[in-house]
C-alpha positions in Angstrom: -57.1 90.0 264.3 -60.2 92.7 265.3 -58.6 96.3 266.4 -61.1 98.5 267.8 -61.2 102.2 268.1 -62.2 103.8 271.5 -63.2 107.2 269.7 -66.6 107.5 269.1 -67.4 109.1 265.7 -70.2 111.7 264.9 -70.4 110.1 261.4 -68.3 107.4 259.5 -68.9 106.9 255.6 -69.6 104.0 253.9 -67.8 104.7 250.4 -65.8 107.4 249.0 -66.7 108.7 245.8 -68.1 112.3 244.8 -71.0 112.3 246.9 -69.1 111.2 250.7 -66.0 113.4 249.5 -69.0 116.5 249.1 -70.3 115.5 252.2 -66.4 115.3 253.8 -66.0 118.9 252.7 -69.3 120.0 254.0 -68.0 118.6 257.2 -65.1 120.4 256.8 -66.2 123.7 256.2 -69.0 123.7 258.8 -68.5 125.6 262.3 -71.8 126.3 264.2 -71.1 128.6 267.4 -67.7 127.5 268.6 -68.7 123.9 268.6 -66.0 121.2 267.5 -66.4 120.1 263.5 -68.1 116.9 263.9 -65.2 114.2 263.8 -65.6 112.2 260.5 -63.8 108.5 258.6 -64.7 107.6 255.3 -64.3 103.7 254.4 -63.7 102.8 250.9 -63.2 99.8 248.7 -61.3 101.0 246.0 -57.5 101.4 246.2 -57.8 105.3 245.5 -60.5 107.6 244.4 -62.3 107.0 241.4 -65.4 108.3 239.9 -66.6 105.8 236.5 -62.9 105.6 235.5 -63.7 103.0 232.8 -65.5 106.3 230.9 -63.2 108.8 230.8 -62.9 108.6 227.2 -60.7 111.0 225.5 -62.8 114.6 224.5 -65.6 112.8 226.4 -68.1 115.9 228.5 -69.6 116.4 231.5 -73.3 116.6 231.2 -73.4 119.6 233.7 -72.4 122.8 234.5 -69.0 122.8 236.3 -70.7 124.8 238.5 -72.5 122.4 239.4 -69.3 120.9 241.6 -68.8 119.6 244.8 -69.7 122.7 246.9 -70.8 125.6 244.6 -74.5 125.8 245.4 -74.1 125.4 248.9 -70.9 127.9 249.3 -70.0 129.6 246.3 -67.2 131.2 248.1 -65.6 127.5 249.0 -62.0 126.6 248.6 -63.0 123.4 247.1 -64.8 124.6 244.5 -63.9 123.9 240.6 -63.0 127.3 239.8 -60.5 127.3 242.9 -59.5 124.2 241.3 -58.5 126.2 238.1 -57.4 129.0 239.3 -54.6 126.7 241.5 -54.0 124.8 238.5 -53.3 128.1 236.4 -55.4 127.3 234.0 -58.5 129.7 234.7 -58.1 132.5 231.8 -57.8 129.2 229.2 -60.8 127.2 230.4 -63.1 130.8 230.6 -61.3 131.6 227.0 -62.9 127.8 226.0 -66.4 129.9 226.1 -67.8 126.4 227.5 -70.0 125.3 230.6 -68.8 121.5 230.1 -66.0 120.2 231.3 -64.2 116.9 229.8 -64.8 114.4 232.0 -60.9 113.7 232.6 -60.6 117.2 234.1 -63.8 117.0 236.2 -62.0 113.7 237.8 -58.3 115.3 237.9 -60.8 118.2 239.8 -62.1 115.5 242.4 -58.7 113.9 243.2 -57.6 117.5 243.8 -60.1 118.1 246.1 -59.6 114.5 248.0 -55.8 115.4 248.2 -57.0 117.9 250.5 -59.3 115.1 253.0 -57.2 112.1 252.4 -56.4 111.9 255.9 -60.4 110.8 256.6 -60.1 107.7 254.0 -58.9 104.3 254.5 -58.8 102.7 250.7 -58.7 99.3 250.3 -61.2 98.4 253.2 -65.3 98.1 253.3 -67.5 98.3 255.7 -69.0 95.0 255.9 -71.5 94.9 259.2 -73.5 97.7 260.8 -75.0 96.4 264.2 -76.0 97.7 267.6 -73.4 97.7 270.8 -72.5 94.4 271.7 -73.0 95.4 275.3 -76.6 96.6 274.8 -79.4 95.0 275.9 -83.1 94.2 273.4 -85.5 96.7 273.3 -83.1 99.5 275.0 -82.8 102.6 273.0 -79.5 102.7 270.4 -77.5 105.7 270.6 -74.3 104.3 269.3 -73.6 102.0 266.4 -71.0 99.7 265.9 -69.0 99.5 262.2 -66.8 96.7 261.5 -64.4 97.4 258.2 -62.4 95.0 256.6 -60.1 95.3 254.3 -55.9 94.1 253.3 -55.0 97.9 254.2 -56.2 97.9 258.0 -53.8 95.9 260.7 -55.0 92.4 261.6 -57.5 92.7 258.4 -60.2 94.3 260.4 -61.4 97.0 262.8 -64.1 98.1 264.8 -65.1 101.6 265.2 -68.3 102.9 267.2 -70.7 106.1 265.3 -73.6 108.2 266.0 -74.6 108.3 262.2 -73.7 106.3 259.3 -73.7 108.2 255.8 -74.0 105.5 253.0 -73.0 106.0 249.7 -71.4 102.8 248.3 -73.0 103.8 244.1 -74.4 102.7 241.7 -74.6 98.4 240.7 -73.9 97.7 237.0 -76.9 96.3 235.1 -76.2 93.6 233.1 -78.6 91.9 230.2 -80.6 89.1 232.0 -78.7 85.9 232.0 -75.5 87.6 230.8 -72.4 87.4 232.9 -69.1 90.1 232.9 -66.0 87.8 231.8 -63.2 89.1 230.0 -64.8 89.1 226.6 -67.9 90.7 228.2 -67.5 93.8 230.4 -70.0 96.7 231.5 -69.0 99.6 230.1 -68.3 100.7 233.3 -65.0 98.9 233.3 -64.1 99.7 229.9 -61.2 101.3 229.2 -59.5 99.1 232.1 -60.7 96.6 229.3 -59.8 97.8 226.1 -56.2 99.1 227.2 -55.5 95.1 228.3 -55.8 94.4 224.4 -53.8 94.3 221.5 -56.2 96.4 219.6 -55.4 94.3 216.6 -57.1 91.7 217.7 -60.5 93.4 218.2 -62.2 92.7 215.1 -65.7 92.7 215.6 -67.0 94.6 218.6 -70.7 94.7 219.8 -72.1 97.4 221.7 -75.5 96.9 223.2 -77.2 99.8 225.0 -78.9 103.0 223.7 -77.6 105.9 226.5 -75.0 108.3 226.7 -72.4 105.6 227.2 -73.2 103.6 224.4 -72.7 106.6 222.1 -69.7 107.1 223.4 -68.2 103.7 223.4 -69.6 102.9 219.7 -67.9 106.3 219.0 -64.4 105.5 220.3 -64.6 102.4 219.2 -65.3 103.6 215.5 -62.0 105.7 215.9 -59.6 103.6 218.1 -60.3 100.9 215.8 -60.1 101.7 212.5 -60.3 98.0 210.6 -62.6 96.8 213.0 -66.5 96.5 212.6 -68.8 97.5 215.1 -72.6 96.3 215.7 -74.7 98.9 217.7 -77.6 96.9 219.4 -80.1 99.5 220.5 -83.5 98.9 222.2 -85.1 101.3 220.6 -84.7 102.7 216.7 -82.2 104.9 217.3 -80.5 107.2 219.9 -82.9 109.8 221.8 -81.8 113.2 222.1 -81.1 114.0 226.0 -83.4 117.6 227.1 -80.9 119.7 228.7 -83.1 122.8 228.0 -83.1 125.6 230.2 -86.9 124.7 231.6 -86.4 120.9 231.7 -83.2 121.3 233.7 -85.5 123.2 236.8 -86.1 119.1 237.5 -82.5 119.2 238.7 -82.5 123.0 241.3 -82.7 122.2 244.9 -86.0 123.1 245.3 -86.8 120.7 243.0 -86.4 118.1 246.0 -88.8 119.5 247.8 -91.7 119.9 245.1 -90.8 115.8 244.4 -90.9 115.1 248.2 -93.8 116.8 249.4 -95.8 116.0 246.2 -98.3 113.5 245.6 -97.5 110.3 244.2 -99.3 111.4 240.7 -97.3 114.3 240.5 -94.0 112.2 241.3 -95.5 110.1 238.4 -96.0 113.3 236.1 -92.0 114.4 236.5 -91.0 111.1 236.0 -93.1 110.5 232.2 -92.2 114.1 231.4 -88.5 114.5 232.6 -86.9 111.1 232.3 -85.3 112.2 229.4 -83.7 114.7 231.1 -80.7 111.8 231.9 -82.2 107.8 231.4 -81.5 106.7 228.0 -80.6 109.7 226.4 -77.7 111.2 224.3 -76.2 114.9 224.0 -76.2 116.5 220.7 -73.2 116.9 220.2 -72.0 112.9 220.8 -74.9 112.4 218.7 -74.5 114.4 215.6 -70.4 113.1 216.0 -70.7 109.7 215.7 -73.7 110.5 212.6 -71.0 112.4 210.9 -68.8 109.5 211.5 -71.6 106.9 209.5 -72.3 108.7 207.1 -68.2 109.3 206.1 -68.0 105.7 205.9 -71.0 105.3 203.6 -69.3 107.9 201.2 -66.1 106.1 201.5 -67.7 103.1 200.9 -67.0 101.1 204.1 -69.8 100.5 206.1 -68.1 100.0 209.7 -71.1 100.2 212.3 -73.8 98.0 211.9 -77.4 99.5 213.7 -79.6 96.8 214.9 -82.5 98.6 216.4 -85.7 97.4 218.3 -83.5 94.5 219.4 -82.2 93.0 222.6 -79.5 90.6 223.8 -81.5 87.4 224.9 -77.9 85.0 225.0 -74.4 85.1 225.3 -72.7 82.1 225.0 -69.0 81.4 225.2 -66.8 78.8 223.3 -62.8 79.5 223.9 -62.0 83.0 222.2 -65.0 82.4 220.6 -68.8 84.8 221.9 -71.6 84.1 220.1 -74.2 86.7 221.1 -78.2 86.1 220.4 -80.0 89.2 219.4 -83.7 89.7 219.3 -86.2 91.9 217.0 -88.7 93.1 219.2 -90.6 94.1 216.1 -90.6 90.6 214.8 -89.5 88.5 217.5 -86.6 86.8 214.8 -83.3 86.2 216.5 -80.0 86.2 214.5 -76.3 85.4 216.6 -73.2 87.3 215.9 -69.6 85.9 216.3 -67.9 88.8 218.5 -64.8 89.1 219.9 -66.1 91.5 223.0 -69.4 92.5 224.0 -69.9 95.9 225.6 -72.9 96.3 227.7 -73.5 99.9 228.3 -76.7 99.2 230.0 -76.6 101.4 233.1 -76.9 100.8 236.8 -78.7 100.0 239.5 -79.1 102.2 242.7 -77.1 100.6 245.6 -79.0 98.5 248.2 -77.7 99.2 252.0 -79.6 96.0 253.6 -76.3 93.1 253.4 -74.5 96.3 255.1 -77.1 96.8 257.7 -77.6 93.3 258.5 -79.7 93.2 262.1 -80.6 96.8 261.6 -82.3 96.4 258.6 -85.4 95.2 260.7 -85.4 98.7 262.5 -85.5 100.3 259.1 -88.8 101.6 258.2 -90.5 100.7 254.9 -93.5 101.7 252.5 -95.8 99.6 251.1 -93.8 98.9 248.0 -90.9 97.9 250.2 -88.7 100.6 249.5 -87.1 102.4 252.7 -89.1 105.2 254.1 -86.7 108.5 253.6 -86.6 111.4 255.7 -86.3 115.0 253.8 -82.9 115.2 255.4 -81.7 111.6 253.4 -81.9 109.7 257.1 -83.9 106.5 257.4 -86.4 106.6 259.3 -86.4 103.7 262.0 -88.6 102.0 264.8 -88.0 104.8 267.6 -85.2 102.7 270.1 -82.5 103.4 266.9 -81.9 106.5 268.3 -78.7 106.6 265.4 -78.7 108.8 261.8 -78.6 106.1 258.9 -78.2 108.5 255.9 -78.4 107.5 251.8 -76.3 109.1 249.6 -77.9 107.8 246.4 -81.1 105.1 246.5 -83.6 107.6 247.3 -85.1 108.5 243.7 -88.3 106.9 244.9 -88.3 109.6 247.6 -86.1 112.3 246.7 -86.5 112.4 242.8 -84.3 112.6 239.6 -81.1 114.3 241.1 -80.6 110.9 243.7 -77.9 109.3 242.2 -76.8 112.6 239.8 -74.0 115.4 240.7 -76.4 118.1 240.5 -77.9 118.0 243.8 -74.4 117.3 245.7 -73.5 120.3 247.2 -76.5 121.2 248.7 -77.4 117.3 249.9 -74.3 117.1 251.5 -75.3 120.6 253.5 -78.6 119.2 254.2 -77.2 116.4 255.7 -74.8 118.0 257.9 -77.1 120.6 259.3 -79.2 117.3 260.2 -76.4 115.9 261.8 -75.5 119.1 264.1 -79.2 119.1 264.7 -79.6 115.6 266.0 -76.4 116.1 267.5 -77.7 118.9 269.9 
């Protein structure tokens, strides 16, 4: 049975990850002239909060600053920031004493839980927004000032509700990106869902492992594999010949400030085109140093011990998976000389990345009202809001799909804080 809601939000969320629970707090901590905060509900999937749980590998580091957090840039003074964070959790002298910007990844997500503890009250989990659509009372061709959001999910009474919204801020993240032709099973996973994967074995029964990919999360998953597994043997199927070191040099990194945005946005499309040759290695298929030069050290131990336990097949590609009982027989090809070989695996881990989210199935009817370039990509505000034929009088916002527009830092933490404050200030705006 439908429920409705007679409030009327200024915003609701679509997802609930890092970059809705940034914006929540923006909300939060915003007060312009007496005005009420802007009301806010955030809609998402998952049972709880979780940002790529399947790779928070033991030791495993952030790849930016902590400062770099969910509010610091935009309010370094914030309550929600990471050092508040340590300083509640005691632990403030120890983590300065660590002499490190990077923190593990498991403490950067024990961080964002912290913070959500704080907001929980704005989340449903366990329900999605599944339809976006003008008021049923309105008329074609009048001019939309409200929006109608219908969520379902097994945690909402009757199954599903409808609520009514001025803006909609979507942020449902990033797709995983298969191999072409390959599907996720239970002998094939994404190494997004991997440690949910590996945990559900007996290890002793992982005896040959495959790890296709040639990023920061194949590294890491050949790595842990090489140590969790100690009798096992692992094949490393790279794209390229080997793993490319990631630039996190103080220069390079200027791709991620905040004004960054604005020399990608207003810029022409060849100097979009120039940041993207120059600085995709800033993050895309890249490794850190340090993961590199570990799992090296790792290789070359076993080749003075004698026991040569990873397997590099470089300038190669997964072309086939085929499955037979416990049996997966994976077809590799050289791209250097087009030969194929198959390897007997027990699992296949395909750490090869993501895809940005796609808002249209959410949209549905508004989709048409959505404006788009000539390469059919939405058109993007500055402010992250859609722009739309001129009767959707509504804010659609992106959280994330908006690299074509917005640049490198789309779908990375390092622009959070200050998106999210870009966004609201757009919101109070329009709202005036």
């Amino acid at each position: 049975m439908e429920s409705s809601d007679t409030m009327t939000y200024d915003v609701v969320g679509a997802g609930f990850g890092p970059a809705n629970l940034s914006l929540a707090v923006a909300l939060q901590e915003r007060r312009e002239g007496g005005t009420p905060r802007p009301t806010a509900a955030f809609f998402e999937r998952k049972p709880q909060l979780g940002w790529h749980r399947g790779m928070l590998l033991p030791g495993a580091k952030m790849q930016i600053s902590f400062l770099k957090d969910l509010v610091t840039f935009r309010n370094p003074a914030s309550p929600f920031s990471f050092v508040s964070y340590l300083h509640a959790m005691g632990r403030l002298p120890q983590f300065v004493n660590n002499q490190d910007f990077f923190a593990t990844r498991q403490e950067f997500h024990d961080y964002l839980e912290w913070a959500e503890a704080k907001l929980a009250h704005q989340v449903t989990y366990g329900a999605e927004i599944t339809q976006i659509r003008p008021p049923a009372s309105g008329r074609r061709g009048e001019a939309i000032e409200h929006l109608e959001v219908e969520v379902r999910g097994d945690s909402l009474p009757g199954g599903t509700r409808v609520l009514t919204a001025h803006n909609i801020v979507i942020s449902t993240g990033l797709v995983p990106r298969m191999p072409a032709g390959v599907q996720r099973d239970e002998r094939v996973w994404h190494s997004s869902e991997f440690l949910d994967r590996f945990t559900a074995w007996n290890p002793g029964e992982l005896n040959r492992v495959a790890v296709v990919g040639a990023g920061q999360s194949a590294a890491e998953v050949v790595r842990y594999l090489h140590d969790a597994l100690p009798d096992a043997s692992i094949t490393a199927i790279l794209p390229p010949y080997g793993y490319a070191l990631a630039d996190n040099t103080p220069f390079a990194n200027r791709v991620f400030d905040p004004s960054a945005v604005d020399d990608y946005y207003y810029g022409s499309e060849r100097s979009r085109d120039v940041i993207w040759q120059h600085h995709r290695n800033t993050n895309y298929s890249v490794v850190d140093d340090e993961v590199i030069k570990g799992l090296h050290e790792r290789v070359y131990g076993d080749e003075v011990a004698g026991r040569n336990r990873i397997e590099f097949l470089n300038l190669s590609r997964v072309c086939g998976v085929k499955r037979a009982a416990d049996e997966t027989r994976v077809t590799v090809m050289s791209v250097a000389t087009e030969e194929t070989r198959e390897l007997d695996v027990d699992v296949l881990v395909c750490a090869t990345g993501y895809d940005p989210m796609n808002p249209a199935p959410i949209l549905g009817e508004l989709d048409s009202l959505c404006l788009r370039d000539a390469r059919g990509r939405y058109r993007v505000e500055r402010d992250y809001r859609i722009a739309t034929a001129p009767e959707l009088r509504c804010g659609i916002y992106l959280q994330g799909g908006t690299e074509h527009t917005h640049g490198l830092t789309s779908s990375l933490l390092s622009n959070l804080a200050v998106r999210s404050g870009e966004i609201v200030a757009s919101l109070l705006d329009r709202r005036k």
